[in-house]
N, C-alpha and C positions, 0 to 999 in steps of 0.2 A: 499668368503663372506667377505665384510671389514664393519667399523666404518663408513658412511659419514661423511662430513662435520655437523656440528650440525643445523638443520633448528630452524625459527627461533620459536618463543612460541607459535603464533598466529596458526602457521600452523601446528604444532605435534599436540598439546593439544585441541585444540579447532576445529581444522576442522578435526581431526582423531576420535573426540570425537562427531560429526556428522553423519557422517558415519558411525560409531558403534550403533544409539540411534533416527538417526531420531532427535534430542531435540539438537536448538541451545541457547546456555546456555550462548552467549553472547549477545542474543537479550536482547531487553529495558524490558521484561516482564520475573519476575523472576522464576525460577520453582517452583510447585506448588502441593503437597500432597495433591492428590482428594480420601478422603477417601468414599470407595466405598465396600457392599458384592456382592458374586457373586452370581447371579441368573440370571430372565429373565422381570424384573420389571424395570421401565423406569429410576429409578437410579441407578439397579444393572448391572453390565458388568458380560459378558462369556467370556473368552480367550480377553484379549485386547490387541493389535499388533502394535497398530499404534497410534500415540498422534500428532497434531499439534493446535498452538496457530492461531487464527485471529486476527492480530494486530489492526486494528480498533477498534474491538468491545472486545478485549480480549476474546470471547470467546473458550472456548475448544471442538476439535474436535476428538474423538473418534472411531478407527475401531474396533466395538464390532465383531468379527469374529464367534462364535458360536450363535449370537443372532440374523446373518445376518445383521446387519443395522451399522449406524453412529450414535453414542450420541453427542448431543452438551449440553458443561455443560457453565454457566458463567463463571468470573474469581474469583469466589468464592467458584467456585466447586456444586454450585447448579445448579440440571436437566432444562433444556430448553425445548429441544425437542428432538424426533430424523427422522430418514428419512430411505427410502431404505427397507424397510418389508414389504410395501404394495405391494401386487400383480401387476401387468401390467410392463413395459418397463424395468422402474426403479429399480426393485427389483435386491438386492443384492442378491450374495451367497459367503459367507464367505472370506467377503471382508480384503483385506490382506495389503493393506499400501493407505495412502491418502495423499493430496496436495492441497493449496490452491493456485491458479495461477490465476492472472487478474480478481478477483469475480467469480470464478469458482473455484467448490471442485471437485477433481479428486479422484477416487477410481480403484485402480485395485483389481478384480476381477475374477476368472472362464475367466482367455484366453484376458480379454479385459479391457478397463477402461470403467467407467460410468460417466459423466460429470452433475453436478446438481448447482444451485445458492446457496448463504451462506443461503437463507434460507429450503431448501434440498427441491427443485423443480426440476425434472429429464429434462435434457436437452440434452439429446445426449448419445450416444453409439460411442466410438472408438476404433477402431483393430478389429481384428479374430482373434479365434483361428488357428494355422497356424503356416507356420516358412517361412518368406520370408514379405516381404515390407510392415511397419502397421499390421503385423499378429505377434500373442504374445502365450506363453505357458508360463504360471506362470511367471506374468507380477510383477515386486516390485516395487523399492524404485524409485523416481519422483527427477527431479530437474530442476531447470531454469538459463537459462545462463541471467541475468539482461540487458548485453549489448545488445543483440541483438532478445532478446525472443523467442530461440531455447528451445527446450523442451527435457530433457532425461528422458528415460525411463529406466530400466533394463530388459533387456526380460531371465528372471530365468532359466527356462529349454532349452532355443534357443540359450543363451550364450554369445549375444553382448549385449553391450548398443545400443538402436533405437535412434534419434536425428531427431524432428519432427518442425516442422516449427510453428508460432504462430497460425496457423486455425489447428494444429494439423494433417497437412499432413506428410508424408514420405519424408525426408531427405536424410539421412543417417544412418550408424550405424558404430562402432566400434567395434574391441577386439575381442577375444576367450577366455572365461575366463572358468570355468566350472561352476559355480554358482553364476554369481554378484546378487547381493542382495541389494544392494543399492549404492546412489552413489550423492556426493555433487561434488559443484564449489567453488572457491576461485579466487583471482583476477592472480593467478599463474598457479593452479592445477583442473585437474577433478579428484576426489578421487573415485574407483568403489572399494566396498569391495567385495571379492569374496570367500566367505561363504566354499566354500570345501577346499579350499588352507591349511588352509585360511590366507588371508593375503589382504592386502589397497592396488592395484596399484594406481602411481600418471603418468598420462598423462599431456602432457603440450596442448593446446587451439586449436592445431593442432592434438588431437587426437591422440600423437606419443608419449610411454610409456618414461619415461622418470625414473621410481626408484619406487621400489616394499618393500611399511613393513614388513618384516616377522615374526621381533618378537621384545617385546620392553624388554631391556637389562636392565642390575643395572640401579635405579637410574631414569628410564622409557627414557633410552638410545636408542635413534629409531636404529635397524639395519635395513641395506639394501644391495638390491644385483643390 
């Protein structure tokens, strides 16, 4: 085990700090203390797992996970609506991380994502349950590669990242992790955090590991192996 070289601020602090939280804390929209109790009332949350911002509209998006559904609050923290508890296609079950991609909110779900428009109208079903091509077992954390609109996924219990194409077909996939759990990009790294290790591998765009965090030292000194 040695020291690396020191990386440099952007990429310890800020993109390790995505991949641990989901919440990127250098976009234009500052974070934001949505005070909130819990129950089952269209402003209270049950287990909340997953938070992301809609830059357009500022609004916030919520994966209420015991309550089944998504809240969306303003950027004031007041209730809008919510979506995903009504009966038929669309209906959640204890939906476990979300993504806003191209005016599409993504939810993974029980084995699969659900795809719905920012105003939480259900538009599609993607993956199976399964372990093989588009097929997902405790499906997590989402990311988009900006250059070229590849799409990752974390497939949790199946152990690779998926890498799906912009119509959301089958790609590729990467890795043997034992629990990735989620996973960003940078203009260097794909960061997949992998939950049992646990520990951040950093891959370079070629999908080929390239330096693993495993603990951060004095000082929040990144070691690596």
């Amino acid at each position: 085990m040695a020291t690396a070289n020191p990386i440099e601020p952007e990429t310890v602090e800020n993109n390790l700090e995505r991949v641990r939280t989901g919440i990127d804390y250098t976009s234009r929209i500052q974070p934001l203390v949505c005070a909130s109790k819990r129950g089952e009332g269209n402003d209270e949350l049950n287990c909340l797992l997953f938070v992301t911002v809609e830059n357009m509209t500022g609004n916030i998006y919520i994966a209420d996970c015991l309550n089944n559904c998504v809240k969306v609050f303003d950027s004031t923290a007041k209730y809008i609506f919510k979506f995903g508890d009504i009966r038929g296609e669309g209906k959640m079950s204890h939906p476990i991380s979300l993504f806003i991609c191209r005016s599409r909110i993504l939810i993974t779900h029980n084995h699969c994502m659900l795809s719905y428009n920012l105003d939480g109208e259900f538009i599609s079903r993607i993956g199976k349950p399964e372990e093989g091509e588009l097929e997902f077992n405790n499906p997590g954390g989402m990311a988009i590669n900006e250059l070229n609109d590849d799409f990752y996924i974390c497939d949790y219990s199946n152990n690779p990242v998926q890498i799906l194409s912009k119509d959301f077909q089958f790609k590729s996939q990467f890795g043997s992790f034992e629990c990735p759990v989620n996973v960003k990009l940078s203009k260097e790294y794909i960061y997949v955090l992998d939950e049992s290790n646990p520990c951040i591998h950093l891959f370079n765009h070629n999908h080929i590991l390239q330096k693993s965090v495993i603990s951060l030292g004095p000082g929040n000194q990144v070691i690596l192996y």
